[in-house]
C-alpha positions, 0 to 999 in steps of 0.5 A: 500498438498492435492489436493483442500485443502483450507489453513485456514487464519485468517486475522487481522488487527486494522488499521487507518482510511486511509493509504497505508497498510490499502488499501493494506490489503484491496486488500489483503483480497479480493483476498484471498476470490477468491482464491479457495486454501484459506478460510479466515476469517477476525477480524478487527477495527470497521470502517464503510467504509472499513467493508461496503467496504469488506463486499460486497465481503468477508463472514466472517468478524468481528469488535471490537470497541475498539481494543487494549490490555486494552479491555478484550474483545478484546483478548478473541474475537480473542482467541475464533476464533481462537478455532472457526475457527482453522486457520493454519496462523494467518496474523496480520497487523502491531503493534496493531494487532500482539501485541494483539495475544495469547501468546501461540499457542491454534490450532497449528496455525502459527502466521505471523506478517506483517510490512510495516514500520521501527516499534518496533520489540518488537510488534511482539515477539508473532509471528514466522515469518514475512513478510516485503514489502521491501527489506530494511524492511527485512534487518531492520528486520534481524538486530534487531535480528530476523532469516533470514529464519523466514522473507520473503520479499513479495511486495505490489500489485496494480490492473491493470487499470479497465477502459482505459484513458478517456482524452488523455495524449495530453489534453491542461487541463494535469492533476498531481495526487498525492496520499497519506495521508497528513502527512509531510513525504510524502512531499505534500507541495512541490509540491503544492510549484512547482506549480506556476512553473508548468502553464501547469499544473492542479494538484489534491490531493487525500487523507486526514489527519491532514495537510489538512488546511495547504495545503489549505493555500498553495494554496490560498497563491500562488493563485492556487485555479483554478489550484490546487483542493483537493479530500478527500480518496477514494476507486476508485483510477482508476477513478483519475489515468485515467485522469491524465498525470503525477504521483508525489510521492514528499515523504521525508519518504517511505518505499515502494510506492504503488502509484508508482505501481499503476502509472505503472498499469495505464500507467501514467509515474511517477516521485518520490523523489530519497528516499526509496522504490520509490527512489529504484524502480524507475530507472532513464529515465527508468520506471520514473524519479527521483528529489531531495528529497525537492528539489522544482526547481528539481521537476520542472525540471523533470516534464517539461523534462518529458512533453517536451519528448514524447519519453522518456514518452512512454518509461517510460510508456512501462517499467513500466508497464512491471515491474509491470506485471512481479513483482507487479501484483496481481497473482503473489503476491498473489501466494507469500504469498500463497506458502510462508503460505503452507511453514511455515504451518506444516497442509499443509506440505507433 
């Protein structure tokens, strides 16, 4: 590859309002603008907050309004980019996006489709390769049908801490954060359910969606108004994850777990359900504990035999954050998917 030669990509992405892979590809794009080996350009979902959001940080970016496959328009803003621009990866998010490609290679560009969940493989039949946040995922992948030499497994990364703790873990108001948007398979209401177990304890909820009334009835049925507060989505995780003692991941369904790894960048211990990704991650009084998935005497248990032992604590905290520097931080991520494009990218090759 030529010295200082930037790898073109076109990053595109539909996408919900909130969501664990809309904050990642979030993440994602902004590191790929500072990464002097990469020019990007994006091709997104209008949405006010996260285009205001990228806008500040990225040059090229665009929006369409109403973006899937019955909107003409839609196909022939990304076909005539792609002519623009010439992009040698084409990183598509999830099924919309990659679905909505061009059949046929305009440029000779490779098309990347990336997966953050057990979706339809046939939403991605336009794309060469894939790439997959889990282990599992890839596996998943392989099994449908695909060459496991054109899919690579690539985690999420979390930004370390931007700020130190500004209450102390020892604090008598010990704060439980949980994270996530409030659909059922992420199993908010259980621990709302702890709560009364859990006197100790404050807990705030960051995130929003459909479930929102049902958790304020929770609350108000088990009188945990004072105790239990409700936050909506926000953009500044930092700014809850430093102030809080404990990490809870409660979820019933979860392939990966961001908020796991943000838990070990922040130096907060965690405790998640033994399913999936954070049920995989997680070694057992070792970088967090582990309860039985909906098992709400379970979770209690665990959050007190990890509040009463300050030594199992800060060995859980060291450990964490060992493993995320070593595997989920953003240079070495970043250098994953950067070394993994220059592989599949014939423009790049020699």
């Amino acid at each position: 590859m030529v010295e200082n030669f930037k790898i073109k990509v076109l990053n595109i992405i539909s996408g919900a309002k909130f969501g664990g892979a809309e904050l990642f590809f979030e993440r994602l794009a902004v590191s790929f603008e500072k990464n002097k080996l990469i020019h990007q350009n994006i091709i997104m979902r209008k949405n006010k907050e996260r285009f205001n959001s990228l806008n500040e940080r990225i040059d090229q970016i665009e929006q369409i309004s109403y973006f899937n496959n019955l909107n003409p328009y839609c196909s022939l803003k990304i076909e005539r980019k792609i002519r623009d621009f010439k992009p040698h990866v084409i990183l598509s998010w999830m099924n919309r996006a990659s679905n909505i490609l061009p059949l046929k290679k305009i440029n000779g560009e490779v098309k990347v489709g990336r997966l953050g969940g057990y979706y339809k493989i046939k939403n991605y039949s336009k794309c060469d390769f894939l790439i997959t946040n889990t282990q599992d995922l890839k596996e998943y992948v392989i099994s449908q049908g695909w060459d496991k030499n054109n899919v690579e497994f690539i985690p999420n990364f979390v930004p370390e801490s931007i700020k130190p703790k500004l209450v102390s873990r020892n604090n008598k108001a010990k704060i439980i954060l949980c994270m996530g948007r409030f659909h059922k398979n992420k199993a908010i209401d259980i621990l709302i359910k702890a709560m009364p177990f859990l006197s100790k304890f404050n807990l705030f909820i960051v995130g929003d969606g459909v479930l929102k009334s049902e958790y304020e009835l929770l609350i108000k049925k088990f009188n945990l108004q004072s105790r239990v507060k409700i936050f909506g989505w926000s953009y500044n995780i930092s700014d809850y994850l430093n102030i809080s003692s404990i990490l809870v991941c409660p979820s019933r369904h979860e392939p990966f777990g961001n908020i796991v790894v943000d838990g070990w960048a922040h130096k907060i211990p965690v405790v998640v359900s033994n399913i999936g990704g954070p049920g995989r991650m997680v070694k057992h009084k070792s970088n967090g504990l582990k309860f039985e998935k909906d098992n709400i005497f379970d979770l209690v248990k665990k959050i007190k035999d990890l509040d009463s032992n300050e030594i199992l604590k800060k060995k859980i905290i060291r450990n964490g954050f060992n493993i995320f520097k070593k595997k989920y931080s953003e240079e070495v991520i970043v250098s994953k998917y950067l070394n993994f494009f220059k592989r599949i990218s014939k423009t790049c090759a020699g």
